[in-house]
C-alpha positions in Angstrom: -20.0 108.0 87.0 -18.2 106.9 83.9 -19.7 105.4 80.9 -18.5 102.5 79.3 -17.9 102.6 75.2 -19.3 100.2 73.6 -17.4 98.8 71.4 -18.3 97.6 67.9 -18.5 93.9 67.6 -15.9 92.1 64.8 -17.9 90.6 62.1 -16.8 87.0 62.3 -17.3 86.7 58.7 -14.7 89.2 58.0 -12.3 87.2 60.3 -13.2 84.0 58.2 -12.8 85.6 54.6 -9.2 87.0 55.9 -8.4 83.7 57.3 -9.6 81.9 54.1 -8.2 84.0 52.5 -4.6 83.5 53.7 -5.4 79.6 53.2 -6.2 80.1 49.7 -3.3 82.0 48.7 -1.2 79.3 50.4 -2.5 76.6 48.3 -2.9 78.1 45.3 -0.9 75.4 43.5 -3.7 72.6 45.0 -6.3 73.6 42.3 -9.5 71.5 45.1 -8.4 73.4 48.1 -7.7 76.9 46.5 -11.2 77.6 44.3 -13.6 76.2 47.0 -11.3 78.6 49.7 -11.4 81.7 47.6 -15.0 81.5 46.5 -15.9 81.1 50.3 -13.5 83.9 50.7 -15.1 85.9 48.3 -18.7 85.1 49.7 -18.0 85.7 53.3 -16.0 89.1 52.9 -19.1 90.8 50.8 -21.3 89.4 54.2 -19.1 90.7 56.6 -18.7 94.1 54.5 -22.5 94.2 53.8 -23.0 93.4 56.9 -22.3 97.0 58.7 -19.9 95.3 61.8 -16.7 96.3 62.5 -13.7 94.4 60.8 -14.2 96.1 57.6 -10.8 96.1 56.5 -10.0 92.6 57.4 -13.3 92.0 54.7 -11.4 94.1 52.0 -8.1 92.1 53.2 -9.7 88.8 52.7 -11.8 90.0 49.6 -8.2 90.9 47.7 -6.7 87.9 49.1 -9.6 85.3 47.7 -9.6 87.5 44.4 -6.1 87.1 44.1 -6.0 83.5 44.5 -8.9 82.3 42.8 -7.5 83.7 39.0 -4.1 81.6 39.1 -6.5 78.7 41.2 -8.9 78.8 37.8 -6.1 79.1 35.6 -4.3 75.9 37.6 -7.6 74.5 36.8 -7.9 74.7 33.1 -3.9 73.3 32.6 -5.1 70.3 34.8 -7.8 69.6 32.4 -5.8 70.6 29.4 -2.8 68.0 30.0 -5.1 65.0 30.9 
């Protein structure tokens, strides 16, 4: 008789923060879709991380990814305000 593995589930929040995360960086320019993208990025990775689910490295992926986009999002931001 064989055994099947059981295999670890994906966290889906993992696959959201990567996938939000890819969004984000995309529309990094578009200050109102970028921050509320990375911060949900950022939200959802430490879940899926936290969380103890496979998909770990697509959390860190889409951790860096909203990180990355939310500094020149902010800073996109603050020249927006700054000009008008």
């Amino acid at each position: 008789m064989s055994k099947k593995k059981k295999k670890d589930s994906i966290s889906g929040c993992c696959v959201t923060s990567l996938i939000l995360g890819i969004f984000a960086i995309l529309s990094w320019g578009i200050f109102f879709v970028s921050l509320p993208l990375s911060i949900l990025g950022i939200l959802l990775a430490e879940i899926g991380i936290m969380s103890g689910k496979g998909g770990k490295g697509m959390g860190i992926a889409g951790l860096i990814l909203s990180i990355v986009s939310f500094a020149p999002s902010l800073l996109t931001l603050f020249v927006f305000l700054l000009v008008k």
